[in-house]
C-alpha positions, 0 to 999 in steps of 0.5 A, spaced: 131 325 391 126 321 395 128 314 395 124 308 398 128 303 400 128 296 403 131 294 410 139 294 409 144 288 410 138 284 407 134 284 413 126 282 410 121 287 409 114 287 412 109 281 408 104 286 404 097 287 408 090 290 407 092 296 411 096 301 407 100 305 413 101 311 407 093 312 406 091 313 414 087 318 416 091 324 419 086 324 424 087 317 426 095 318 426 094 324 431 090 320 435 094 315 436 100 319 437 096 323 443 094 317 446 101 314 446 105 320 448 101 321 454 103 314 457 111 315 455 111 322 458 108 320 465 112 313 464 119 318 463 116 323 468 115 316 473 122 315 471 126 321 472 122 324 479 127 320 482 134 323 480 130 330 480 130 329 488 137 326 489 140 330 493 134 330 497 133 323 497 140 321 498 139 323 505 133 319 507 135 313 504 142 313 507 141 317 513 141 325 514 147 324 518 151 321 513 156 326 508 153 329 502 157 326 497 156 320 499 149 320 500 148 324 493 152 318 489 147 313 493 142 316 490 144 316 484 147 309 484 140 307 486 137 311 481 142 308 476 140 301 478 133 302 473 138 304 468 141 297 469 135 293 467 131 297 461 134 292 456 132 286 459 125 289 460 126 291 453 127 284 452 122 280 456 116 286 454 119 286 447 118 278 446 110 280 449 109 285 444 112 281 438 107 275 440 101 278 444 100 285 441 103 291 442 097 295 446 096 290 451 104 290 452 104 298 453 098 298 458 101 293 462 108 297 462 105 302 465 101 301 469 108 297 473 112 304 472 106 309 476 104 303 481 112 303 483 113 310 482 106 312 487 110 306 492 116 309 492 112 316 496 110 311 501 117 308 504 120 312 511 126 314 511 133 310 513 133 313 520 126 309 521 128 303 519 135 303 516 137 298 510 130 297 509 129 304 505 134 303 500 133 296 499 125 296 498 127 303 494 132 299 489 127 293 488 121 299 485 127 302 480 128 295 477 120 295 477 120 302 473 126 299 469 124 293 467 117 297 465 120 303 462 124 298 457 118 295 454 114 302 453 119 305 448 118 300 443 112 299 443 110 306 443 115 307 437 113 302 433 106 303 434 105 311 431 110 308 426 106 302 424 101 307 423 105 313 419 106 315 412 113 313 409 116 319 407 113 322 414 115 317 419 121 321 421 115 327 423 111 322 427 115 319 430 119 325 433 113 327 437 114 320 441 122 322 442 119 329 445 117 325 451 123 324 455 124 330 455 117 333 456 117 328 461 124 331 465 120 338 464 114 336 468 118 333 473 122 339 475 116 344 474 112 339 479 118 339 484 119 347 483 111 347 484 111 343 490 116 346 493 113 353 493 107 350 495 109 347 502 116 351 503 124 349 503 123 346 509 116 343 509 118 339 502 125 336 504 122 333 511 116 331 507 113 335 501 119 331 496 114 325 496 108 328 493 111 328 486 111 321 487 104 320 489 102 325 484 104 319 479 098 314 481 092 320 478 097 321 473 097 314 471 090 312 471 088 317 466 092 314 462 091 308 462 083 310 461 086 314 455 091 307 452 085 302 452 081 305 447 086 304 442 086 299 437 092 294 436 096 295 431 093 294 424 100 291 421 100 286 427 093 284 428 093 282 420 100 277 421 097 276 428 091 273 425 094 270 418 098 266 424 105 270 420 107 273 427 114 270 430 114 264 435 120 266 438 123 273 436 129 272 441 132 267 436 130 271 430 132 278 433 138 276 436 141 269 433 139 270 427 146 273 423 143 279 420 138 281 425 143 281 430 149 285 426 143 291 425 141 291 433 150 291 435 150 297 429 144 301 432 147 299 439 155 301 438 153 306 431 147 311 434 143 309 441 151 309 445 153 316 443 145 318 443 144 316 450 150 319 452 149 326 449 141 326 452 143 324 459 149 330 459 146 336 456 139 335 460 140 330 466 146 331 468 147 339 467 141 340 471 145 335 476 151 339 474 148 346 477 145 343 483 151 340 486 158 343 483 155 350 481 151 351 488 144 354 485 138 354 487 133 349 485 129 355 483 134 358 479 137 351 476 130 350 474 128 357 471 135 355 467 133 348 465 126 349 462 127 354 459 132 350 455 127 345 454 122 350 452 125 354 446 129 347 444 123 342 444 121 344 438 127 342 435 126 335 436 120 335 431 123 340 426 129 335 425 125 329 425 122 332 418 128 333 415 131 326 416 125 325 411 128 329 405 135 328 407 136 322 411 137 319 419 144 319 419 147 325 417 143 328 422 145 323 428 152 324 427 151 331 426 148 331 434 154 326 436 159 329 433 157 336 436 156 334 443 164 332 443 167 337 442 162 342 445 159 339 452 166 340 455 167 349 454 158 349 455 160 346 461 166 352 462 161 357 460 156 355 465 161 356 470 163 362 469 156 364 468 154 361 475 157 367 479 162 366 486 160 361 491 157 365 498 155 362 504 148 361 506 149 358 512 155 359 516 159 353 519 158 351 525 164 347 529 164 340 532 162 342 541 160 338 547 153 337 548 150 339 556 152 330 558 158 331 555 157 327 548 160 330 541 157 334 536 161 334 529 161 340 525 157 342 521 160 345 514 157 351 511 152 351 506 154 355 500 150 357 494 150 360 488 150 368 489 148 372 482 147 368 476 147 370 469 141 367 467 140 369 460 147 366 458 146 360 462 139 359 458 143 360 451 148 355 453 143 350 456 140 350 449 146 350 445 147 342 450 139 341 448 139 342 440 145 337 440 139 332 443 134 334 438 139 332 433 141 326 435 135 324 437 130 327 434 131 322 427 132 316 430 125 313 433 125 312 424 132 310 424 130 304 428 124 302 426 126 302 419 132 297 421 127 291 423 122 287 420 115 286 423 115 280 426 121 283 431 121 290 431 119 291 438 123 286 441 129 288 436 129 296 437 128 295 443 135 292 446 139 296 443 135 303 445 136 300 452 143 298 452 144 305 449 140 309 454 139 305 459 146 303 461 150 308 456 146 314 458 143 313 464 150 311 468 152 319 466 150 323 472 153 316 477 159 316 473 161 323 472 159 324 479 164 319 481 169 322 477 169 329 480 169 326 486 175 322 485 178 328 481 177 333 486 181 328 492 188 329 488 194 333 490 193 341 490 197 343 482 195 337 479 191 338 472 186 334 475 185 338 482 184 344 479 180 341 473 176 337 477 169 339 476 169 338 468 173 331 469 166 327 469 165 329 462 171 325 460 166 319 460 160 322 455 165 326 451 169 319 449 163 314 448 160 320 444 166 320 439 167 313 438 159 312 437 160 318 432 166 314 428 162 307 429 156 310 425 160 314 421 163 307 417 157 302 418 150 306 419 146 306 411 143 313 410 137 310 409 130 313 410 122 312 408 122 305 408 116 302 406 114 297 411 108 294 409 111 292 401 113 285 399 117 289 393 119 296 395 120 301 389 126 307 387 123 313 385 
């Protein structure tokens, strides 16, 4: 039976308005989702450009004469360093959207994420001007950081504030197919212009087009996201002067709050963000770097994955409506534990024996005489099965969608009005922004330190697997944490002084 419950712990529900969420027209609520699903893509196809390139960027940032494994863990540290930042840009743009409204807030968030991404395809290389490169790079990630901690938030809770009850889990699933579309797009614009001005053309200069394509991108958005309105719930306790005057207190001092954003955290957005990050980022990484693929292939692998899954997102966000959010959340944490290390296996054994591209040339003397070190062979992925790969890939999506097609709902149904964006935005953030966007660095280093240990050992001969010790285990403590503290609530109604039991 469909149950419509208050906000639990005690946690007050919304003050009753004229604007009755559950009689919106259906044409005004895709309205709304359009509008704010094409700002979040380009938000996360900004954010995402970066660590699609890394291999590429790596070398430019730190110089083309530096180690690739050095150069790739700079390019995903740096990349790392926007992750660090979300939740405080959740907090500092959560805290606008709570009091100023939350059209203006994700206006101007995104316009700092496409200003900042179009920047980034203007910086030369650290061979013309040394630390500066990676210097200037870091200070644009914590832009596009802090701006993409304040866009989740205020999209979410803008389609919800607008959606039905026994349907917001529906709804709101098409804001949670953003990130992944987002990543979808980047890859298959690099893919593009990479075919367009060629391998060679595109490691020299062409890698800066996807970044410059941003600035168009982000200017038709913005045209699209000013003619919406603002919320209606918020405009009426907005003019009723019912809004909060300090959300970060009433978020985060206050005991009850505070106790449903460190369950969020701890028993949902942790393992989410890491299941995300492992079944899509990092397994495209995972194929680039360790299985030596093509980046054609990689991709080919890739998008189809996120195609033939996507759809999930959707289906899973509707059934959270009829039989609750968290069963389903578990489910997908509980799935990419104990599946993500054989995916992992399978995909290797799938991508086919190792033959070199180019031969290694040895370390010689030049005409005056100076040294010229070795340069190793470029080895890359001879045959690879793609059909199997795909499957694989998709198995590691689906996981995703479970876990993160419902819990844009969950979110909003935990907080009151007067918080709700400064309060769902934090711990998303945490969750995905640390938890989740540290997975391809950490994972990566582990790898790296694996493979460095004596011959026979378990973590030699494993060493390429060993990076997934990190998601595996945060997955599974999120999964026992929420499974003890989440309530399987659902169809909160936000918008009633006394919500009803049917």
């Amino acid at each position: 039976m469909e149950q419509s419950v208050s906000p639990p712990y005690g946690a007050p529900v919304d003050t009753e308005v004229a604007h009755d969420n559950n009689t919106t027209p259906t044409g005004k609520i895709w309205q709304v989702i359009t509008a704010s699903s094409v700002g979040t893509v380009i938000e996360w196809y900004d954010f995402y450009i970066f660590g699609s390139l890394a291999t590429i960027i790596g070398p430019v940032l730190f110089g083309s004469k530096g180690k690739i494994e050095d150069t790739l863990l700079g390019a995903l540290a740096v990349f790392g360093a926007g992750f660090v930042v979300r939740p405080f840009g959740a907090v500092f743009f959560g805290r606008i959207g709570d009091m100023i409204g939350r059209k203006y807030t994700f206006l101007l968030t995104l316009l700092i994420m496409g200003g900042a991404t179009f920047v980034t395809g203007l910086i030369p290389s650290y061979d013309k001007i040394g630390l500066a490169a990676p210097a200037i790079v870091v200070v644009l990630r914590l832009l596009q950081g802090l701006a993409l901690g304040g866009e989740y938030g205020g999209a979410t809770t803008y389609v919800a504030e607008y959606s039905p009850d026994h349907k917001r889990g529906y709804y709101t699933s098409f804001i949670q197919i953003t990130a992944t579309a987002g990543l979808f797009l980047s890859v298959l614009v690099i893919l593009a212009t990479r075919k367009i001005v060629g391998e060679d053309a595109f490691k020299e200069w062409g890698w800066r087009l996807p970044f410059l394509l941003s600035g168009a991108l982000i200017v038709a958005s913005y045209y699209i996201r000013r003619k919406l309105a603002e919320s209606p719930l918020f405009a009426k306790a907005k003019a009723e002067g019912k809004t909060s005057t300090n959300p970060l207190r009433e978020s985060f001092v206050n005991p009850v709050n505070r106790r449903l954003v460190l369950i969020a955290l701890f028993g949902a957005t942790m393992g989410q963000g890491v299941v995300w990050y492992t079944g899509q980022f990092y397994a495209y990484s995972f194929m680039l770097s360790t299985l030596k693929m093509s980046i054609v292939d990689a991709a080919i692998v890739l998008c189809s994955a996120l195609a033939l899954a996507t759809p999930f997102f959707v289906y899973f966000g509707s059934l959270s409506d009829r039989i609750g959010r968290k069963k389903i959340i578990m489910t997908g944490l509980l799935c990419g534990a104990i599946f993500t290390v054989p995916i992992f296996y399978g995909l290797k054994q799938y991508a086919g024996p190792l033959t070199e591209k180019t031969a290694a040339i040895p370390a010689t003397v030049d005409a005056a005489g100076a040294a010229v070190a070795a340069v190793p062979a470029v080895m890359q992925s001879a045959s690879p099965q793609m059909l199997p790969m795909i499957l694989l890939t998709f198995c590691l999506v689906l996981f995703v969608t479970m876990a993160y097609g419902p819990i844009a709902a969950y979110l909003v149904e935990l907080f009151p009005t007067k918080v709700r964006y400064t309060s769902l935005s934090l711990p998303y953030h945490i969750g995905n922004g640390v938890f989740g966007g540290f997975v391809p660095f950490i994972a990566t280093s582990l790898t790296v330190w694996a493979a460095t240990q004596p011959e026979g050992t378990f973590t030699k001969s494993y060493s390429i697997y060993m990076g997934l010790i990190y998601p595996v285990a945060i997955a599974l403590i999120c999964f026992f944490i929420g499974s003890i503290y989440m309530k399987d609530v659902r169809n909160v109604k936000l918008m009633d002084d006394n919500p009803s039991t049917s």
